[in-house]
C-alpha beads as a LAMMPS data file, in Angstrom:
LAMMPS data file: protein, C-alpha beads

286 atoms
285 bonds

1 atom types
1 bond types

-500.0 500.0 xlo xhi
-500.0 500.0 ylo yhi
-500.0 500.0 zlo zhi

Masses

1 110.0

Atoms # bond

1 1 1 220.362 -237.836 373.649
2 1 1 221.412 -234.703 375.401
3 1 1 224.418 -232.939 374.462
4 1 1 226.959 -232.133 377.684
5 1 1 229.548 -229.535 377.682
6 1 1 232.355 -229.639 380.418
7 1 1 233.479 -226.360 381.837
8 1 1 235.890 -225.634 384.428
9 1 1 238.612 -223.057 385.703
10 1 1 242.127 -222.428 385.200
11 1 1 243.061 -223.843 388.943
12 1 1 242.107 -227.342 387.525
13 1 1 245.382 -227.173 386.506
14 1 1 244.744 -228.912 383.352
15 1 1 247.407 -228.273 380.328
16 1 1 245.542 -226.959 377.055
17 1 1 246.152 -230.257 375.246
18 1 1 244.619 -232.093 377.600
19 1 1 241.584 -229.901 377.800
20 1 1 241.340 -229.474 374.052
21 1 1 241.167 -233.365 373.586
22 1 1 238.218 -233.614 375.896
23 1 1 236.826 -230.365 374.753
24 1 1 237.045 -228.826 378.796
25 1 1 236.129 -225.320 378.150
26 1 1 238.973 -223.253 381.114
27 1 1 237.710 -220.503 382.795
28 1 1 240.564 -218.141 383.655
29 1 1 241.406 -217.144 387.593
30 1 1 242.676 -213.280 387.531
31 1 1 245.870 -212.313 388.949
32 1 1 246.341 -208.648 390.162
33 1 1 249.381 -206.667 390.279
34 1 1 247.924 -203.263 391.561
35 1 1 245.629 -202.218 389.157
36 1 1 246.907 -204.496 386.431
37 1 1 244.920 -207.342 386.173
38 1 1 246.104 -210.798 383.887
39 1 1 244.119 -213.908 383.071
40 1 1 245.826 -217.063 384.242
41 1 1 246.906 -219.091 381.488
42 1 1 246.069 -216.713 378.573
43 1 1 247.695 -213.131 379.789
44 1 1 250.599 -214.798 382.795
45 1 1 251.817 -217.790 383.072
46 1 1 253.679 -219.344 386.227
47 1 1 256.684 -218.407 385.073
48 1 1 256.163 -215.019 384.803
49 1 1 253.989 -214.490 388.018
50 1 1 257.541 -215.243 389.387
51 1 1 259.277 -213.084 387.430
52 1 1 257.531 -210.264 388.264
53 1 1 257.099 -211.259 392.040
54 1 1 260.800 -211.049 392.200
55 1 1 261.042 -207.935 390.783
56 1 1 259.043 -205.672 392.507
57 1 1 259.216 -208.095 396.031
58 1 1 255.318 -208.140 396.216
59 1 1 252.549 -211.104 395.496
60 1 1 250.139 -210.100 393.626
61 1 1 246.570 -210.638 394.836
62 1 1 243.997 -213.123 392.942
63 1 1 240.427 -213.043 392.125
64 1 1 237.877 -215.419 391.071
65 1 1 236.467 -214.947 386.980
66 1 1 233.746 -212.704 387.041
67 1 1 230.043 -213.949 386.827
68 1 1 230.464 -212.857 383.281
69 1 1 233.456 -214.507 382.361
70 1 1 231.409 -217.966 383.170
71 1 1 228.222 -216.658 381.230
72 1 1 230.562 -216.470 378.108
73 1 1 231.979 -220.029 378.402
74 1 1 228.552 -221.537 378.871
75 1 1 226.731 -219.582 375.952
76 1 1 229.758 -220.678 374.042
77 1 1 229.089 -224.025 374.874
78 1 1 225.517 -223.801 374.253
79 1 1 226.004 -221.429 370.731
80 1 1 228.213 -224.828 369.514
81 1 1 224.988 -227.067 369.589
82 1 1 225.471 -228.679 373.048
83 1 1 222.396 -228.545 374.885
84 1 1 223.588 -228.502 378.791
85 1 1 226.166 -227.498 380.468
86 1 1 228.153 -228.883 383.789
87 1 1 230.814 -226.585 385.115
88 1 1 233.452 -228.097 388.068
89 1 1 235.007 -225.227 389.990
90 1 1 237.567 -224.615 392.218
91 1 1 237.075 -225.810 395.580
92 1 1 234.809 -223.199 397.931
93 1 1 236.963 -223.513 400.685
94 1 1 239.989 -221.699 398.626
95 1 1 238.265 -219.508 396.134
96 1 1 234.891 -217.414 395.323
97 1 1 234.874 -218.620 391.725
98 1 1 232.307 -221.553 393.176
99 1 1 230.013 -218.560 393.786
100 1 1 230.560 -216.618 390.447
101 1 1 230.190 -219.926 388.351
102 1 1 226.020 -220.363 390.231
103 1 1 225.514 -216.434 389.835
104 1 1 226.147 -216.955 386.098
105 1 1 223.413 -219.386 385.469
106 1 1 220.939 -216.354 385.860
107 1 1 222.781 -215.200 382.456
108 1 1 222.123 -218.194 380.213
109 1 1 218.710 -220.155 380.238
110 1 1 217.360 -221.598 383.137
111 1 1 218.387 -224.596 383.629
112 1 1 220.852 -225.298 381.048
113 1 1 223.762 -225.182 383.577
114 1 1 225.170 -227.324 386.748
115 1 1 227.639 -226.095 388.847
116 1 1 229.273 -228.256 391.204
117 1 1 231.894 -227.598 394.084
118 1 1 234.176 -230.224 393.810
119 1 1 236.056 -229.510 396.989
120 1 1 239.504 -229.818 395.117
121 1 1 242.220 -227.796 393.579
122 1 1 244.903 -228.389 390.577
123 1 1 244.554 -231.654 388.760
124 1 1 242.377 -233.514 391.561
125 1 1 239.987 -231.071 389.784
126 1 1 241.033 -231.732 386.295
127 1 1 241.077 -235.648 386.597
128 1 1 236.941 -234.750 387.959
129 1 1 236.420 -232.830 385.019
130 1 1 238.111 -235.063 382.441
131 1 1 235.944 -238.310 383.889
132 1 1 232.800 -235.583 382.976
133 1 1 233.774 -235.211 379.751
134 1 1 234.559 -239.251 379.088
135 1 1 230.789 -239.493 380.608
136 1 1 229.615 -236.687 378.681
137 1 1 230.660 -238.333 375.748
138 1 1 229.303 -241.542 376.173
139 1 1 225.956 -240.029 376.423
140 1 1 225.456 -239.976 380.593
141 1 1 222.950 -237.827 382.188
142 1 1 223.565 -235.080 383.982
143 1 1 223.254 -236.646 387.344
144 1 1 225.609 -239.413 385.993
145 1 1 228.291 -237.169 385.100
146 1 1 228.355 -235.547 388.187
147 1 1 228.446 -238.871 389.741
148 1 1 231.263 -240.193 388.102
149 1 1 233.280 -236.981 388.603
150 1 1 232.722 -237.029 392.678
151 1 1 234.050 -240.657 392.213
152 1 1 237.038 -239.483 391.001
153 1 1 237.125 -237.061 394.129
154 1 1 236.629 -239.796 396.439
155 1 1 239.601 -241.644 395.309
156 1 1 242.170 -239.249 394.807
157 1 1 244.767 -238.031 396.581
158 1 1 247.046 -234.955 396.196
159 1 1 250.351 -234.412 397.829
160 1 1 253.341 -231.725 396.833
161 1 1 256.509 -230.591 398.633
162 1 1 257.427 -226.845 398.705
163 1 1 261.350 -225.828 397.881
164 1 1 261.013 -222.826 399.973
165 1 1 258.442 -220.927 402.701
166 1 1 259.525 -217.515 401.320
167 1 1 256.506 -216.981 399.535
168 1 1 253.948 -217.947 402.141
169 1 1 256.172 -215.524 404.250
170 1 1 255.453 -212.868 401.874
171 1 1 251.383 -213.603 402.013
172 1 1 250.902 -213.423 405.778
173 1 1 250.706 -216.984 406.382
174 1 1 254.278 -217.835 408.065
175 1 1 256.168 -215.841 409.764
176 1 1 259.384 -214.213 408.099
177 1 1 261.603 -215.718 411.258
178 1 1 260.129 -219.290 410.930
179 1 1 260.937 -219.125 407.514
180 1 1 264.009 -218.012 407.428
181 1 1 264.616 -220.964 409.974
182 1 1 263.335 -223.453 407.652
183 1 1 265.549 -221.785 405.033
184 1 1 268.851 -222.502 407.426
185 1 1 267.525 -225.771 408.306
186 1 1 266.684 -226.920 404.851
187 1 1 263.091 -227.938 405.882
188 1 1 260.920 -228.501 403.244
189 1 1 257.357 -228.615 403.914
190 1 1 254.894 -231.238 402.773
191 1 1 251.347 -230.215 401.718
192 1 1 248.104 -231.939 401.443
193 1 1 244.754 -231.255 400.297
194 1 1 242.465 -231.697 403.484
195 1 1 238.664 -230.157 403.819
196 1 1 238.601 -228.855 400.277
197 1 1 241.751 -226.744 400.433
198 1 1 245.536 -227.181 401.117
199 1 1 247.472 -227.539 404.410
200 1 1 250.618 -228.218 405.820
201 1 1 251.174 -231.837 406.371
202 1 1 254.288 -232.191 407.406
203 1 1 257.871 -230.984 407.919
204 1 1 260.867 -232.852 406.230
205 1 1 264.508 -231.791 406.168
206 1 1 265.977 -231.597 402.459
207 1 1 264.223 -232.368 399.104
208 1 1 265.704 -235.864 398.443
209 1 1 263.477 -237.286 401.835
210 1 1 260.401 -234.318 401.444
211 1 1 260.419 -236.486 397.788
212 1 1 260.621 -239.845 398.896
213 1 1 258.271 -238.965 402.102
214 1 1 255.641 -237.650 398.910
215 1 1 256.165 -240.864 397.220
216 1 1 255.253 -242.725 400.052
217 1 1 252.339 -240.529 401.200
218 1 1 250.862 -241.151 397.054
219 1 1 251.897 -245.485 397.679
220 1 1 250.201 -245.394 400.833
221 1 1 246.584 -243.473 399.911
222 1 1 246.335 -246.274 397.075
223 1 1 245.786 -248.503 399.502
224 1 1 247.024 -251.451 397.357
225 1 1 244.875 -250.366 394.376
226 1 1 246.095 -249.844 390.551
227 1 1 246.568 -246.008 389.673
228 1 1 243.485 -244.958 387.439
229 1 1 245.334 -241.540 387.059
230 1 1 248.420 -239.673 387.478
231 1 1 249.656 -236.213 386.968
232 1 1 252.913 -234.497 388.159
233 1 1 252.315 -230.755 389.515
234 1 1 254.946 -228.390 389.631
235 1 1 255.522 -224.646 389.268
236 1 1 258.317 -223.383 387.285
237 1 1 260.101 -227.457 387.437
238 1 1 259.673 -228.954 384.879
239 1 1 262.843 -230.936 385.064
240 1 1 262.638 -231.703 388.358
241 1 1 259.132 -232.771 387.608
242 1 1 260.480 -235.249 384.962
243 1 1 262.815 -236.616 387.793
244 1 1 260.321 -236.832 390.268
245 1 1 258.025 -238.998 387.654
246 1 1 260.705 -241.325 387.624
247 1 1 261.613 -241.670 391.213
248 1 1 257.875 -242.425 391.542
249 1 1 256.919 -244.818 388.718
250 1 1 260.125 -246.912 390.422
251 1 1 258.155 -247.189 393.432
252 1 1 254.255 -247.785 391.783
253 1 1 252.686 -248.732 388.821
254 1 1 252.438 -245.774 386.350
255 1 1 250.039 -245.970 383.977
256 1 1 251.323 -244.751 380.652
257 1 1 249.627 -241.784 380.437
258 1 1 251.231 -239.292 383.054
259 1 1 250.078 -235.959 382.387
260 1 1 253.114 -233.260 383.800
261 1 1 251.352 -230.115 384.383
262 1 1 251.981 -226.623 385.958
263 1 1 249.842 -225.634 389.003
264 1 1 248.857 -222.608 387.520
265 1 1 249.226 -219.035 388.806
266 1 1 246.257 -218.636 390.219
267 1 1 247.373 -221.199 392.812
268 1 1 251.012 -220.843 392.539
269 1 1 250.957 -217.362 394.441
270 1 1 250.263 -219.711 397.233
271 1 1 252.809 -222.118 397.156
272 1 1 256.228 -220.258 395.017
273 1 1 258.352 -221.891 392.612
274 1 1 260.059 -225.487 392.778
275 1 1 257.058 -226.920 393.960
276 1 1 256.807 -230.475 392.995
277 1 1 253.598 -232.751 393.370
278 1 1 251.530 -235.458 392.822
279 1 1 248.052 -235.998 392.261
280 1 1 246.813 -239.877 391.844
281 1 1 243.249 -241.942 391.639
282 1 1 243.086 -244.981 392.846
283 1 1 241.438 -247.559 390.605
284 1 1 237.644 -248.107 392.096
285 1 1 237.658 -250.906 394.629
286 1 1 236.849 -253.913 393.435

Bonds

1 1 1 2
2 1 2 3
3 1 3 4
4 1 4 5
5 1 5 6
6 1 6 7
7 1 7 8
8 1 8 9
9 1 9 10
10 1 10 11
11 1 11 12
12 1 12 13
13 1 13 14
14 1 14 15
15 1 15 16
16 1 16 17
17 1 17 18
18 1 18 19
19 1 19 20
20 1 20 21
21 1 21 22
22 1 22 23
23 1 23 24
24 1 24 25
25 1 25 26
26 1 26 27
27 1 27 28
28 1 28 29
29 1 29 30
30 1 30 31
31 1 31 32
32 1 32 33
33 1 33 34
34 1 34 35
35 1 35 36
36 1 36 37
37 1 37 38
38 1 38 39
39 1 39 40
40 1 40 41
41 1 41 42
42 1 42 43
43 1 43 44
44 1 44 45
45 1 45 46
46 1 46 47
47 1 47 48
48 1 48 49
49 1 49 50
50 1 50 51
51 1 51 52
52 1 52 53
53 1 53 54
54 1 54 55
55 1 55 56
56 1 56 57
57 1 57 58
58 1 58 59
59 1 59 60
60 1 60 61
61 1 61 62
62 1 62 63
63 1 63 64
64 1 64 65
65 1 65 66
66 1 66 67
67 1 67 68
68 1 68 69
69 1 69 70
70 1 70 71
71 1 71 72
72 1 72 73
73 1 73 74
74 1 74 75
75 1 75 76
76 1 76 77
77 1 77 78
78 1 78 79
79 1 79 80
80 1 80 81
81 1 81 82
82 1 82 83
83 1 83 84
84 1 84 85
85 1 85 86
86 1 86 87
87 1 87 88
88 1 88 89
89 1 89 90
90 1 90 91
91 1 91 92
92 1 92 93
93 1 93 94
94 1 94 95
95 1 95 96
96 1 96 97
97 1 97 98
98 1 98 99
99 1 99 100
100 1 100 101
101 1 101 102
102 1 102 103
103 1 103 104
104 1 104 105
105 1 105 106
106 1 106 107
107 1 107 108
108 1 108 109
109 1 109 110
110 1 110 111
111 1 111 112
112 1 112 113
113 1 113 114
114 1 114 115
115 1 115 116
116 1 116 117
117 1 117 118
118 1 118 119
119 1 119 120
120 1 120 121
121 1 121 122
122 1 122 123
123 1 123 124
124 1 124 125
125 1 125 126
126 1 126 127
127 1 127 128
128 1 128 129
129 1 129 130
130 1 130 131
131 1 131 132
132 1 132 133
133 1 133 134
134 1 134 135
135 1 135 136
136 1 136 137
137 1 137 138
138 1 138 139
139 1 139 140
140 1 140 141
141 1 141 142
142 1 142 143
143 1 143 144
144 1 144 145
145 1 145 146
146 1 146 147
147 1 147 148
148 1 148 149
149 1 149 150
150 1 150 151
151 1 151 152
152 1 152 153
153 1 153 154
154 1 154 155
155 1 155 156
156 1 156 157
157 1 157 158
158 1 158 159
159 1 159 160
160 1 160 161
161 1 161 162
162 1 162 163
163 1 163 164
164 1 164 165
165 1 165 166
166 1 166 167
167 1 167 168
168 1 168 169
169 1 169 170
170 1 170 171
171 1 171 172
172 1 172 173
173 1 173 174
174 1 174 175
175 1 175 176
176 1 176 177
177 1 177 178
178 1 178 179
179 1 179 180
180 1 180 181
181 1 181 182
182 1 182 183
183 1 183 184
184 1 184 185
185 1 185 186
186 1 186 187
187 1 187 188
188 1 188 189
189 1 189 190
190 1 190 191
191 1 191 192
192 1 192 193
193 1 193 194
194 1 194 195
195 1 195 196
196 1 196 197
197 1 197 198
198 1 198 199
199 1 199 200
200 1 200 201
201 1 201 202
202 1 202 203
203 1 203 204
204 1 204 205
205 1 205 206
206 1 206 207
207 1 207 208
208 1 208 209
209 1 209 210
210 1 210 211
211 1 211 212
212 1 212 213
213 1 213 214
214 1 214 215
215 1 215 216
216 1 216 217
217 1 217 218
218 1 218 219
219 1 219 220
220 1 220 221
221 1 221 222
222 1 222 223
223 1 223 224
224 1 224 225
225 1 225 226
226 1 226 227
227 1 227 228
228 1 228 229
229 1 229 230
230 1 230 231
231 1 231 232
232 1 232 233
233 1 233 234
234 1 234 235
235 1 235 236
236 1 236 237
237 1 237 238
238 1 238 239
239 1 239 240
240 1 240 241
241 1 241 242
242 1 242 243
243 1 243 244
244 1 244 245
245 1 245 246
246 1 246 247
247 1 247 248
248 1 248 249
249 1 249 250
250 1 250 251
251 1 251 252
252 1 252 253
253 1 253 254
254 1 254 255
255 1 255 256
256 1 256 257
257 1 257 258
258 1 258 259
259 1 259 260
260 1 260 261
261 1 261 262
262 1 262 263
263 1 263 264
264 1 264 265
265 1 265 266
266 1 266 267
267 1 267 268
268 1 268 269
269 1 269 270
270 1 270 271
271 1 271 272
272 1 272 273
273 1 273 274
274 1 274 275
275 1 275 276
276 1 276 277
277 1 277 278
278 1 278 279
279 1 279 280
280 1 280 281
281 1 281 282
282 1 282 283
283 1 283 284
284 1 284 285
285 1 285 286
């Protein structure tokens, strides 16, 4: 039977616990702050991107892991006895690390490696790469992991509300006037993951209905199914996060095993801090 190791990056979101009890190997995203450079979940963590952001009023820029970086995490793998290797990156659509992750099979032996887009972000990408590891482990081939891990794709959904558009105003991507607006109004924007990478949804007027308008965005892309999985996303929240678990297993089932985990600051640049989300697979039909 062929030995699979699971490798991913740090935008999958996925808390160290979690990935050290299905033995997910994290690739770090960089995070540059002029010529300083910091490994996401190892050298910064969301907290102090923010800290720093406030201090010198600046974002910092991000990068996807070298070629290199990858090499190392699948020769690891491959040094501990496992004989292949699948890797689950970032989505394409949001980040080069896709790219990096293929240019670093040339560094290990042919054909020992898989790389697959999975055209997600955060923990829609670490519920794919924990269903690898589950098949992994019950001795699936290679083309069966992969399978079951683009199930998991096709049945989740992923849907956050920002506290504030002062950040995105910062990167270019609003303008400082509309966001100051939104500030005055109270508006709290409502993101999705569409195409592979995040968008703006919709607009809602205070947190208490951007929540409840997230809750019902998560009920209604069940589609009357069970919840397979659920994770809580939030940067810098944690206590709202535990609040917003609650407000949402009063509306659906919960399973037990809610996983509360910080976006990470490789995509946390993106969004700024009181984000709050949710990220949920459906049960498979049936």
């Amino acid at each position: 039977m062929t030995s699979v190791a699971i490798v991913t990056d740090s935008d999958a979101s996925l808390p160290d616990e979690v990935a050290a009890l299905y033995g997910i190997r994290q690739v770090p995203i960089n995070i540059h702050f002029g010529d300083e450079s910091f490994r996401t979940g190892v050298d910064i963590d969301d907290a102090q991107l923010f800290e720093r952001v406030d201090r010198e009023g600046a974002l910092p820029t991000t990068s996807a892991p070298a070629p290199g970086q990858f090499a190392a995490a699948y020769q690891a793998a491959l040094d501990a006895g496992h004989d292949a290797v699948v890797c689950l990156c970032v989505s394409s659509e949001v980040s080069a690390t896709y790219s990096a992750a293929v240019h670093a099979c040339e560094l290990v032996p042919e054909g020992t490696v898989t790389v697959v887009d999975t055209r997600s972000i955060s923990m829609g990408q670490g519920f794919m790469a924990i269903e690898a590891a589950k098949a992994a482990g019950e001795g699936a081939s290679i083309d069966e992991i992969v399978a079951r891990a683009r199930s998991v794709h096709e049945r989740s959904s992923l849907y956050a509300s920002l506290e504030t558009l002062k950040y995105l105003a910062m990167s270019g991507r609003v303008g400082h006037l509309a966001a100051g607006m939104a500030s005055f109004l109270n508006i709290k924007p409502i993101l999705t993951l569409e195409a592979g990478k995040l968008d703006l949804l919709e607009k809602v007027r205070t947190r208490k209905k951007a929540w409840a308008r997230v809750i019902d965005l998560a009920a209604m892309s069940l589609d009357g199914r069970d919840v397979a999985q659920l994770a809580i996303v939030h940067v810098t929240a944690a206590e709202d996060a535990q609040r917003f678990r609650e407000q949402l297993c009063s509306v659906i089932s919960c399973p037990a095993d809610v996983i509360i985990a910080d976006f990470t600051a490789g995509l946390a640049v993106h969004t700024g801090p009181g984000m709050v989300g949710v990220v949920a697979v459906a049960a498979p039909a049936g």
